[in-house]
Every structure is written in structure tokens, then in C-alpha cells.
C-alpha positions in Angstrom: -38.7 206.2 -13.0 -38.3 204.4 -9.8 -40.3 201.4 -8.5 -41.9 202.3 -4.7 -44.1 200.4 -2.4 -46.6 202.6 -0.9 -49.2 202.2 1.5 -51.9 203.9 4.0 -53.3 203.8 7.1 -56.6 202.1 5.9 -55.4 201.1 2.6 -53.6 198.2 0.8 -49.8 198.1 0.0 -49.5 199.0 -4.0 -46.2 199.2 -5.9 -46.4 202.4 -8.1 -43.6 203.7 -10.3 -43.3 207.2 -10.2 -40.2 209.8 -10.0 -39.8 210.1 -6.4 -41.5 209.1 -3.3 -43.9 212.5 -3.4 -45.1 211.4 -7.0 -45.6 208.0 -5.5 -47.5 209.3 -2.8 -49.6 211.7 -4.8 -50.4 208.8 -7.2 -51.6 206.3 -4.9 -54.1 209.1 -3.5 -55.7 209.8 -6.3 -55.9 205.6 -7.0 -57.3 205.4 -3.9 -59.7 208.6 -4.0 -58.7 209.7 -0.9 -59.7 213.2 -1.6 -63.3 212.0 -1.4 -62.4 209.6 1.2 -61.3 212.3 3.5 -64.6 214.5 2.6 -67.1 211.9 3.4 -65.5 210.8 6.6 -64.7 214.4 7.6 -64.9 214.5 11.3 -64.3 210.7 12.0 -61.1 210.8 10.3 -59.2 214.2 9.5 -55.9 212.7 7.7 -54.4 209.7 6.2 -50.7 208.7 6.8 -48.7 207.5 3.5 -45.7 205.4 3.8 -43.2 205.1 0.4 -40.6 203.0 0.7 -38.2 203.0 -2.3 -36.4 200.4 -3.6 -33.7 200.1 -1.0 -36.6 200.2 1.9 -36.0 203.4 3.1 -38.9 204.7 4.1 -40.6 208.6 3.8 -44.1 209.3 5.3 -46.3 212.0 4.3 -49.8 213.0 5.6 -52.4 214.2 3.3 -55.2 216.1 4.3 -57.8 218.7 3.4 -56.9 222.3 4.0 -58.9 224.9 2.2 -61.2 222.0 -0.2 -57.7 220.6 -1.6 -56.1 217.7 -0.6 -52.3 218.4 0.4 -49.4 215.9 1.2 -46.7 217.1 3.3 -43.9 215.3 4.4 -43.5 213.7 7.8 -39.8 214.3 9.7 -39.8 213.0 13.0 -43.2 211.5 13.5 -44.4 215.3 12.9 -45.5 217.0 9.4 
């Protein structure tokens, strides 16, 4: 288990140990329930950027979002998912 710093776009920094920085990712949705987050603001906001940054800063970005009532993170390469 690694230690990661994760935050989002409208939500706090947290550190969160988890496997890798997908696990972290995934983790601090569900903390943060942004499943239901993203369903009651549906239409005013569509997505949520997360940023994990591992223990040596380096930094991988994932957005989740609703697609077909689940919430999905992909990962971010470029400023793109």
C-alpha cells in the first residue's frame, strides 16, 4: 500500500492509502459521494476532475463521470481522457 494525496475540483485534498493512484481515486469518490454528487447537479456539472499525486509528487488525473447510471473514472493523458 502506498500513501497518495488526492484531491478534486470542488473537493478538499485527502491523503488516502490505497494500491495505486486508480484505487486512490476510486476511494476518495466514494468518500466524497460523488456518484450522487454528480446526479443531483446533473446538467450544472457533468464531471469532476481527480488529481493523485503519489508519494514522489508525480501527479495522474482522472475524470469521473456518469455514463450509463454508473460512475466511471478514466484516466487523463494530455489534458484529454
Amino acid at each position: 500500500m502506498e500513501k497518495f494525496n488526492v484531491e478534486g475540483n470542488r473537493f478538499p485534498r485527502q491523503e488516502i492509502e490505497a494500491e495505486d493512484p486508480y484505487d486512490a481515486a476510486w476511494d476518495y469518490c466514494e468518500k466524497h459521494e460523488l456518484y450522487e454528487d454528480l446526479r443531483e447537479n446533473w446538467g450544472w456539472i457533468e464531471n469532476e476532475d481527480i488529481s493523485v499525486f503519489d508519494e514522489k509528487g508525480q501527479k495522474t488525473t482522472f475524470r469521473a463521470e456518469i455514463i450509463a447510471d454508473d460512475l466511471e473514472l478514466s484516466r487523463m493523458i494530455g489534458g484529454a481522457p
